[in-house]
C-alpha positions as CSV (number, residue, x, y, z in Angstrom):
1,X,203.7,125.5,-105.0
2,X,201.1,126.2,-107.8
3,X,198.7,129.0,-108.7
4,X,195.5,128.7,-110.5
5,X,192.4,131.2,-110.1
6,X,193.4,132.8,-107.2
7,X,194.2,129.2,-105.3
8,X,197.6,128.7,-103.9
9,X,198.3,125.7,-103.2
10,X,201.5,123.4,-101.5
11,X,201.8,120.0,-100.0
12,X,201.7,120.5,-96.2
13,X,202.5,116.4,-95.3
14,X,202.7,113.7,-97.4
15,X,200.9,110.4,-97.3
16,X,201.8,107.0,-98.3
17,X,204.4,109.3,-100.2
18,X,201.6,111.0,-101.9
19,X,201.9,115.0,-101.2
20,X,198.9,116.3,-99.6
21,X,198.4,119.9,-100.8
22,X,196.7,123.1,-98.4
23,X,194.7,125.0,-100.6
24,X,194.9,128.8,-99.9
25,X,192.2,131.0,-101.1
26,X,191.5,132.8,-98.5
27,X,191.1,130.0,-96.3
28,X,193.6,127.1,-95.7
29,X,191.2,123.5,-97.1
30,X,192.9,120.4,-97.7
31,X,191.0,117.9,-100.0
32,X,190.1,114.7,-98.9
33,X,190.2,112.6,-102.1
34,X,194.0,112.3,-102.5
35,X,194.2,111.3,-98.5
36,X,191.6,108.9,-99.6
37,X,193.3,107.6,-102.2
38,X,196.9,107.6,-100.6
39,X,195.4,105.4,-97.6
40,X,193.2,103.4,-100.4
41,X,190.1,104.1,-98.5
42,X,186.9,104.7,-100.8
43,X,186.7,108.4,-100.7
44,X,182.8,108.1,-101.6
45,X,182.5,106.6,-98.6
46,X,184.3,109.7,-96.6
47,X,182.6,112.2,-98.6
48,X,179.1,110.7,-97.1
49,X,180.6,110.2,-93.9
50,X,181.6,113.9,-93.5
51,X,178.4,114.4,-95.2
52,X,176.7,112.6,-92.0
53,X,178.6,114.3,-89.3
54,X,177.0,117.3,-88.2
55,X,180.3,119.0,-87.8
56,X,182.1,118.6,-90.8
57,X,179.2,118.5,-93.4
58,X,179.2,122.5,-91.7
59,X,182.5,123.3,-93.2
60,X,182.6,121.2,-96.4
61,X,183.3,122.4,-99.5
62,X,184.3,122.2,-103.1
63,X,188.0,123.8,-104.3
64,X,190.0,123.6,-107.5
65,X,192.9,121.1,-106.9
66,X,195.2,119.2,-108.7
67,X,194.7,115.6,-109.2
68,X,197.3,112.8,-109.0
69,X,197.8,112.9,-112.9
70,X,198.4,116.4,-112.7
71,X,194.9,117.8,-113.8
72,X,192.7,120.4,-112.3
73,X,189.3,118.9,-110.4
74,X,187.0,120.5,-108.4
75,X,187.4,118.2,-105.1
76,X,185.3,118.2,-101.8
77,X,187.6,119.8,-99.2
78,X,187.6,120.8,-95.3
79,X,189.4,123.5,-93.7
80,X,192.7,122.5,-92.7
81,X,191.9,122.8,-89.0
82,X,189.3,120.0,-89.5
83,X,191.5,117.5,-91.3
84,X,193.0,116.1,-88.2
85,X,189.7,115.3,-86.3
86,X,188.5,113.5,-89.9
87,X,191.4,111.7,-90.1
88,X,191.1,110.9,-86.5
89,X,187.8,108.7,-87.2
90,X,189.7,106.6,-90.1
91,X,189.8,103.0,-89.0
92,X,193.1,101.5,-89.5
93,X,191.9,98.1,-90.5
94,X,189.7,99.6,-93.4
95,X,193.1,101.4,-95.4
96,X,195.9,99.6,-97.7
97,X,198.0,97.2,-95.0
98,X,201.3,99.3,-96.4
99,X,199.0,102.5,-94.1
100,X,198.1,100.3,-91.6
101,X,200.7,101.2,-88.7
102,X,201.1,104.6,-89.5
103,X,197.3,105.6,-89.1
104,X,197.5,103.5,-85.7
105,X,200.1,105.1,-84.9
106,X,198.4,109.0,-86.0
107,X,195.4,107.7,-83.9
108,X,197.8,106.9,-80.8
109,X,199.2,110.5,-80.9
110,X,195.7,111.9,-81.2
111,X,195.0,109.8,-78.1
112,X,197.9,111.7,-76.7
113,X,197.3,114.6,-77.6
114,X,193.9,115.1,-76.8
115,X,194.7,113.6,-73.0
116,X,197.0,116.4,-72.5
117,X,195.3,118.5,-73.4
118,X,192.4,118.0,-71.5
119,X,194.6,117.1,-68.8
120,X,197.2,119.6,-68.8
121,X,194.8,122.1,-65.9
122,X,194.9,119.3,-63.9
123,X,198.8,118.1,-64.3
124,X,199.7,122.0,-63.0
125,X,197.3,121.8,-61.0
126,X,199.2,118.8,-59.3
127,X,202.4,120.4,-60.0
128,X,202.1,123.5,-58.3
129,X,200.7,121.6,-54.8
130,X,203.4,119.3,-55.0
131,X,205.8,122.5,-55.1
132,X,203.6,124.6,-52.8
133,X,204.0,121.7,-50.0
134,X,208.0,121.2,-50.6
135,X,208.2,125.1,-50.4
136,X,206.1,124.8,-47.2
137,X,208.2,122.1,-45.6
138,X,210.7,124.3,-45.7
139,X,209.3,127.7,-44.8
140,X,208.1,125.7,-41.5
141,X,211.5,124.2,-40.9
142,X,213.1,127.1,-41.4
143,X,210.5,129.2,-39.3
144,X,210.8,126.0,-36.6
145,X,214.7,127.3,-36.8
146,X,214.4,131.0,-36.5
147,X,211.9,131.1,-33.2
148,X,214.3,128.9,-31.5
149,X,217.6,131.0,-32.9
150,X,215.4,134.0,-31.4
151,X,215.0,132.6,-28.0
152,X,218.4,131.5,-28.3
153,X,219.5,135.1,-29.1
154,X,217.0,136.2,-26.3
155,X,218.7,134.4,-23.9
156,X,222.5,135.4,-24.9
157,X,221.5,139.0,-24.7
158,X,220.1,138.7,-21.4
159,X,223.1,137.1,-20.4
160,X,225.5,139.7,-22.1
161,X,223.4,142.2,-20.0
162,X,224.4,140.7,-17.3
163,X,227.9,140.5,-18.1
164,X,227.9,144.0,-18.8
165,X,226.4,144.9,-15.5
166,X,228.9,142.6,-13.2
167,X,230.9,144.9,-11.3
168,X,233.6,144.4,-9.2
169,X,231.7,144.3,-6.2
170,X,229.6,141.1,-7.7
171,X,233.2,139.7,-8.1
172,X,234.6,140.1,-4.7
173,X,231.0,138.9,-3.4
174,X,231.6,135.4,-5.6
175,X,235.4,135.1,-4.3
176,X,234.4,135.5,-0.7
177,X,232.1,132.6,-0.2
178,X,232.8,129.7,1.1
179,X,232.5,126.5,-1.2
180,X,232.0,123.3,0.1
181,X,232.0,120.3,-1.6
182,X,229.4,117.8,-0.1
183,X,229.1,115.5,-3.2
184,X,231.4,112.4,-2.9
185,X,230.6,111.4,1.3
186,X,232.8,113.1,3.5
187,X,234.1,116.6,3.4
188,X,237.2,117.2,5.4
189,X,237.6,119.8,7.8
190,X,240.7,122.4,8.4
């Protein structure tokens, strides 16, 4: 980390093992020349290319930074927020071949990234039906259960009422009756 004229300044990633340093003064800008140079990509070029985009050349600026030989340069910068999306529009087949598969491969996770994220309403979205209609499934089945244990209960306290309410009378009633058994043909007689 390194101080000069109220700019601090650290490297916050490194690329093509050259240390890419957030400038703090105030704000958090990252300058775009040492990326540049790191992916050997003209940074003339960027510079007009952020220049040309409406959002960028909004938020471009100059900072004190040091230089690859060590040295103080004022350097056009973004804010760090905006360093992703510009790096985002670098075309791998136009940076050293040594940066080739990593920028593809930073591309691909932008890709990712931004998919999820625009995705990620939808996705719970999803979710929470899915586990709304299992939840559901279950309520029903287990409601489906319940009215039937009720009219099963129903029906045993009717019949415990019933037991409750045999007398003895009822009994001597059921032994006194004559049972015949006509199933099977003939019955015999006494």
């Amino acid at each position: 980390m390194s101080q000069t004229e109220n700019h601090v300044t650290h490297a916050v990633a490194k690329v093509n093992n050259v240390d890419i340093l957030l400038i703090e003064n105030g704000e958090k800008r990252i300058a775009i020349k040492p990326i540049c140079e790191a992916l050997g990509i003209d940074a003339k070029a960027q510079r007009e290319k952020i220049e040309r985009d409406p959002i960028l050349s909004s938020v471009r600026g100059l900072s004190t930074s040091t230089g690859a030989d060590g040295k103080q340069y004022e350097m056009v910068t973004i804010p760090f927020m905006f360093v992703f999306g510009w790096l985002f529009t670098i075309d791998p087949r136009n940076v050293k071949p040594e940066a080739a598969d990593a920028v593809t491969k930073y591309k691909l996770e932008c890709y990712k990234a931004l998919y999820e994220h625009f995705t990620i309403h939808a996705n719970f979205v999803e979710a929470r039906q899915k586990m709304i209609d299992e939840r559901l499934a279950i309520y029903d089945q287990i409601q489906s259960e319940f009215a039937s244990a009720k009219d099963k209960l129903l029906e045993a306290k009717q019949e415990l009422k019933k037991a409750r309410e045999y007398n003895f009378d009822d009994f001597k009633r059921e032994q006194l009756q004559l049972q015949i058994n006509f199933e099977g043909g003939n019955a015999n007689e006494n």
